[in-house]
N, C-alpha and C positions, 0 to 999 in steps of 0.2 A: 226774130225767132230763128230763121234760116240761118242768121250770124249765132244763134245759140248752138243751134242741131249743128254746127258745122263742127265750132269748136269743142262740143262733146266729143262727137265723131273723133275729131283730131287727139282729144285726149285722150280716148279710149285705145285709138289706134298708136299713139307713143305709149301707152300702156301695156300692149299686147307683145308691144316690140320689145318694151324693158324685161317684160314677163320673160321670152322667150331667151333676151341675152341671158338674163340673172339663171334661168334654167340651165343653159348651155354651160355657162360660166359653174355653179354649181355641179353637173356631172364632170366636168373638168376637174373639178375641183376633187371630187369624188374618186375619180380617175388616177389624178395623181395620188390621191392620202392612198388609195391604195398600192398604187408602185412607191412612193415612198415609205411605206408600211411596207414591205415584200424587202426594199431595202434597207430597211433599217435590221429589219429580222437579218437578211443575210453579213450586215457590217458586224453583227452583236456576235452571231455566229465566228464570224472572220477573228472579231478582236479576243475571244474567248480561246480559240484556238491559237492564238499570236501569245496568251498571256502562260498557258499550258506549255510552249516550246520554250518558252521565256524562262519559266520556273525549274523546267528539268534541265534546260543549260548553266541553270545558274545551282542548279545541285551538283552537277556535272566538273561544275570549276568548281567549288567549294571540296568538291569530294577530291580533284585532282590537287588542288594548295593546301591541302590537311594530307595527303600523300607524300609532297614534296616534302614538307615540314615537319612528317613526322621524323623522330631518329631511325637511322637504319639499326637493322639488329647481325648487318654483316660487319661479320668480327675483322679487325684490323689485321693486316699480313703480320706485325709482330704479337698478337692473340695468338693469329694459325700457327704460328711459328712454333709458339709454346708448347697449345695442345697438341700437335704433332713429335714432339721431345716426349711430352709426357706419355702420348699413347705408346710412339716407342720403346721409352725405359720401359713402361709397364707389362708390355707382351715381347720383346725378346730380352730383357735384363731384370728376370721376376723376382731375384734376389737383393734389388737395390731400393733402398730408402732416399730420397732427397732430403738434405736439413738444409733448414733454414729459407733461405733465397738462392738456392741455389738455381732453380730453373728459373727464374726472372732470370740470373748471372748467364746460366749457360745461353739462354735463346737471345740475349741482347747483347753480348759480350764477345763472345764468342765466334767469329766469323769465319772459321774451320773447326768442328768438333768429331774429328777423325782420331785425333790423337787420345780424346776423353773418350770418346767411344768405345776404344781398344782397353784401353784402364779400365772401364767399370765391367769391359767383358772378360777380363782378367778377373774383378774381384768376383765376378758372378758364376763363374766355370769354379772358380777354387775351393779351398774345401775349406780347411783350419790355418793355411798359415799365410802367409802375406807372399805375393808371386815378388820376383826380382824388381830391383829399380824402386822400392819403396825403403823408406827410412821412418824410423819412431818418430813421432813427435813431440819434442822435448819439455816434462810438467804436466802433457796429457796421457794420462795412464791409457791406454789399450786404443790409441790413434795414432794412424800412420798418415806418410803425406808422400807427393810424389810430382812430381815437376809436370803439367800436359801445355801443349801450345795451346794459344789462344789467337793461332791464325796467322798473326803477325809476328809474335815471340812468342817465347819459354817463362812468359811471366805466369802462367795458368797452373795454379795450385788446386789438389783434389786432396783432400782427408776422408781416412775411412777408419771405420770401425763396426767390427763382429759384433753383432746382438746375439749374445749366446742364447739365447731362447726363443731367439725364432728362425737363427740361422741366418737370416740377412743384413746386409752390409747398412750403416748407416752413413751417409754420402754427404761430405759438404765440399763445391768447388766455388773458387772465388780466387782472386786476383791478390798476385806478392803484397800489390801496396795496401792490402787489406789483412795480410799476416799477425800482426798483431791483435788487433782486433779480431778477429776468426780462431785465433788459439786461444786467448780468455774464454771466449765461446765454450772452447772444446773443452774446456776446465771444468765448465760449471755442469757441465752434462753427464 
């Protein structure tokens, strides 16, 4: 029986001692779920704020490649070119009409227009009758023509014609090798 009581003893006492690890072990356990819990909150936190930077960088580029890609609405130096002829004739030469193509002609063609300048501010100052240095033009009733450079030569033709009822010139310039074709024009008008 002493062999009995012993090993009860013995069992109870491996028993007390498993108690005691399996407790230890368990607040251990307990211990960590909770730092692991405190870290998991804070990675969830971290990774939320990682995906927040993520998205507005990635609006950021999107917004900057729909910028690059859009067309620009800056007018090309031969546009500016243009509008600035046009604004010009229009507020110091307020007697003159363009026909046809002629301001496409003049702003691309033309790489001095000093000499046409002077011509339409001849026809513009004038009253009723055609200033010197113009001649008729032959087949078109009430159009004259007159030689202007075109920068590099004397090939720069300008036709004009009085619109009796509003007083203003009606203007077409264009180049010798386009003469023929530009005086059928002047026919039909």
């Amino acid at each position: 029986m002493s062999l009995l009581l012993e090993t009860l003893a013995a069992a109870r006492r491996g028993q007390d001692e498993l108690h005691e690890r399996l407790t230890a072990v368990t607040r251990r356990l307990a211990d960590e779920k909770g730092s692991f819990s405190d870290e998991l909150v804070a990675l969830q936190a971290n990774l939320e704020a990682e995906r927040a930077r993520r998205e507005e960088a990635e609006k950021l580029a999107a917004d900057a490649l729909a910028a690059v890609q859009q067309p620009r609405a800056i007018p090309s130096p031969a546009r500016k070119l243009k509008d600035e002829i046009e604004t010009v004739l229009a507020s110091l030469l307020p007697r003159i009409d363009l026909q046809k193509d002629t301001l496409v002609f003049v702003s691309s063609e033309l790489s001095d227009r000093t000499s046409l300048y002077r011509a339409l501010a001849e026809l513009n100052l004038g009253q009723e009758r055609m200033p010197i240095r113009w001649k008729k033009v032959q087949g078109a009733t009430g159009w004259w023509e007159r030689h202007v450079s075109s920068g590099h030569d004397d090939a720069g033709r300008i036709y004009a014609r009085l619109d009796s009822s509003t007083r203003r010139w009606q203007v077409l310039v264009s180049h010798k090798g386009d003469q023929s074709r530009d005086i059928n024009w002047l026919v039909r008008q």
